[in-house]
N, C-alpha and C positions, 0 to 999 in steps of 0.2 A: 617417852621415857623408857619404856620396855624396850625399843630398839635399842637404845642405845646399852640398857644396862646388860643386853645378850651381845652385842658389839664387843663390851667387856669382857664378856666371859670368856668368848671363843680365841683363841689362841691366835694370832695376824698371820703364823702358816697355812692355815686349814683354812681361814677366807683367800687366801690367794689360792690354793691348788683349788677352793670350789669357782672361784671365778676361769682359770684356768678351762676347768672340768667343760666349764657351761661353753669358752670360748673355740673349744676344739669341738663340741658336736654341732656347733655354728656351721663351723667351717667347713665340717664334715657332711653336714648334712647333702647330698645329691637332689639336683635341681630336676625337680617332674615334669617332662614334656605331657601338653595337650594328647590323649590315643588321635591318629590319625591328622595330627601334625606335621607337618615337613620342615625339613631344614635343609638349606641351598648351601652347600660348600663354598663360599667365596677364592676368588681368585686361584680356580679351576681350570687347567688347558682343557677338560674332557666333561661335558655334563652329569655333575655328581648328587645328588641330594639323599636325604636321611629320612626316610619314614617312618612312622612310628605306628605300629601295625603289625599284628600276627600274619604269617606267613599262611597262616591258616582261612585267611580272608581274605587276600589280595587278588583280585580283577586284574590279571596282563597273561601275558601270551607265554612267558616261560618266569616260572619262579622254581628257584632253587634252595635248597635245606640241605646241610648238612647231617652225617653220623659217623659215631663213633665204631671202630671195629667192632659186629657183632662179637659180644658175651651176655649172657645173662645177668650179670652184672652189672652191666650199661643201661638203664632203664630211663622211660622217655619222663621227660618233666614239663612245663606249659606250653609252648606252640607244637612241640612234637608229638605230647599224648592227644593233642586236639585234632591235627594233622592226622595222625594213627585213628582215631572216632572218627573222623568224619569219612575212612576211607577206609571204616569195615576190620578194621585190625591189620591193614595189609601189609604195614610197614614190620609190626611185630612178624607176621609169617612171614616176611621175604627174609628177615632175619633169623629166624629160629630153623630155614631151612637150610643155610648158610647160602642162598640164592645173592644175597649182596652181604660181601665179609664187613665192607665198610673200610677195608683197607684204601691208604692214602692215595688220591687221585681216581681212585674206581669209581665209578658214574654210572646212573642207572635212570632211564627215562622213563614217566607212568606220563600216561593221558586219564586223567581221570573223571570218571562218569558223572555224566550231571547231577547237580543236585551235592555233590561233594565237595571240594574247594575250589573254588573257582575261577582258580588259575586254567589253563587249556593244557598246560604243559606242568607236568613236576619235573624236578629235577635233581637226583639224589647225587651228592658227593663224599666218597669216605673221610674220614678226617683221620683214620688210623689209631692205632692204643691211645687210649684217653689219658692214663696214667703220666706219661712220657708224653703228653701235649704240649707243645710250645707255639705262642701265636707265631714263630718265623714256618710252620706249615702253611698257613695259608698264604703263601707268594704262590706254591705250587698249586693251592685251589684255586686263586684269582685266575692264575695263569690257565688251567684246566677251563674253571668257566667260559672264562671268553672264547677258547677252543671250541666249546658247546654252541654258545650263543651264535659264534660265528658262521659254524656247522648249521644251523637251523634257523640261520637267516631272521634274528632275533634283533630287531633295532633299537629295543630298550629295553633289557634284562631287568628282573627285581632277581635279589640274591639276601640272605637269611643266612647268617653264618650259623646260628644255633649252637654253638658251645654251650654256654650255660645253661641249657634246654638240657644238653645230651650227658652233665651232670657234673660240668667242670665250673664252677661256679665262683671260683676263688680268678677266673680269667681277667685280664683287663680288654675291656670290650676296647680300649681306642687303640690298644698294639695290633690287637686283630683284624680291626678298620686298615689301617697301615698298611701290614702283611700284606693284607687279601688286597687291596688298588695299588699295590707297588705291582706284585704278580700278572697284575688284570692288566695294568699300562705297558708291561713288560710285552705281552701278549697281542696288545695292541700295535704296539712297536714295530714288532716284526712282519704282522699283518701288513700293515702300512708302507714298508718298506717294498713287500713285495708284491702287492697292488702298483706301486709308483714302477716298480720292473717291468712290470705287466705280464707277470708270473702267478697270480693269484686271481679270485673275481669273488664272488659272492657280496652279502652285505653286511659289514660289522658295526657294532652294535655303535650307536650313537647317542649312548645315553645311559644310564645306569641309576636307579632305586638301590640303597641299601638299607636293609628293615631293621631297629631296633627301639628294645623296651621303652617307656618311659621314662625312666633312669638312667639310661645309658647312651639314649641320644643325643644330647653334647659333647658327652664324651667321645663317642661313635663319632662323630660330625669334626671333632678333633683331630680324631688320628686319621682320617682322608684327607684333611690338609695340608697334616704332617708329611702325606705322601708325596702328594705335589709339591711342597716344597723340597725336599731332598730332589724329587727327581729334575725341578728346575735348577737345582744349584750342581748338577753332576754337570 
């Protein structure tokens, strides 16, 4: 009986915008991957998968993190402040030296000491003024990477795009995805081309780990298929 005589009272606009209300944080709400989950890109020309795991923790032979042009301003937030502890502060001093500006495609190699993260290889990449960030920069870091990976005879990269880490957090993790394996196949590309010349040698990478949050690994797992599809249909 109460139900029904507060049914009355309420006004039939105000239960539709509350039903409404309740229908869009449904929608909205972002699906939580498993920590250390994976996710296999389907119908993939190039071995892609999605990990879900701090950069901070990852066992392989080169792992890569991005940053923002050193300012003061730019301050590190969860896999980068952790990355930064577990490696002594080093990343804060290489940047307060201006020792890496962070500008766009700049690249800087640590080996870091046991006992710290337990990657063999870091792998720093600028990502350039934060402000003025737009995910069409990473084609050029994709492209960059694989230049690296390729350089240092890496057959399965792990890569960390780290935007929202380095405090762009308004970013869409799946354009980013996009960017960065459009750039990286691009790079592959050419590789390949002139291997088949027989103008090149080394070993390029056959295979790829892309690291993201909880949150954002579907999403993440999205925009690399997005990739591959555009690049099938050119």
């Amino acid at each position: 009986m109460l139900g029904e005589f507060m049914a009355r009272m309420i006004p039939p606009f105000v239960l539709v915008i509350a039903a409404l209300s309740v229908q869009a944080q449904t929608h909205s709400a972002t699906p939580q991957i498993a920590e250390s989950q994976v996710l296999t890109v389907s119908n993939a020309s190039f071995p892609v998968e999605v990990l879900v795991e701090s950069p901070a923790a990852t066992r392989t032979e080169l792992q890569a993190i991005c940053l923002f042009r050193s300012d003061p301003d730019n301050t590190f937030h969860g896999s980068l402040t952790e990355i930064d502890q577990k490696l002594g502060g080093l990343l804060s001093q290489i940047r307060k030296a201006n020792l890496f500006s962070g500008a766009l495609g700049e690249t800087l190699l640590i080996a870091p000491k046991p006992g710290t993260v337990p990657a063999r290889r870091l792998l720093l990449i600028g990502l350039g003024d934060r402000e003025s960030f737009t995910p069409e920069r990473e084609q050029q870091v994709g492209f960059v990477f694989f230049e690296q990976a390729e350089r240092l005879g890496i057959s399965h990269p792990y890569f960390a795009p780290t935007v929202l880490d380095g405090g762009k957090s308004e970013t869409d993790t799946s354009d980013v995805a996009q960017q960065f394996l459009s750039g990286f196949l691009r790079a592959k590309a050419i590789q390949d081309l002139l291997k088949s010349a027989g103008v090149a040698a080394g070993t390029s990478p056959r295979g790829l780990t892309f690291l993201a949050g909880p949150s954002h690994a579907a999403n993440t797992r999205d925009g690399l298929a997005r990739a591959f599809k555009t690049m099938q249909a050119r």
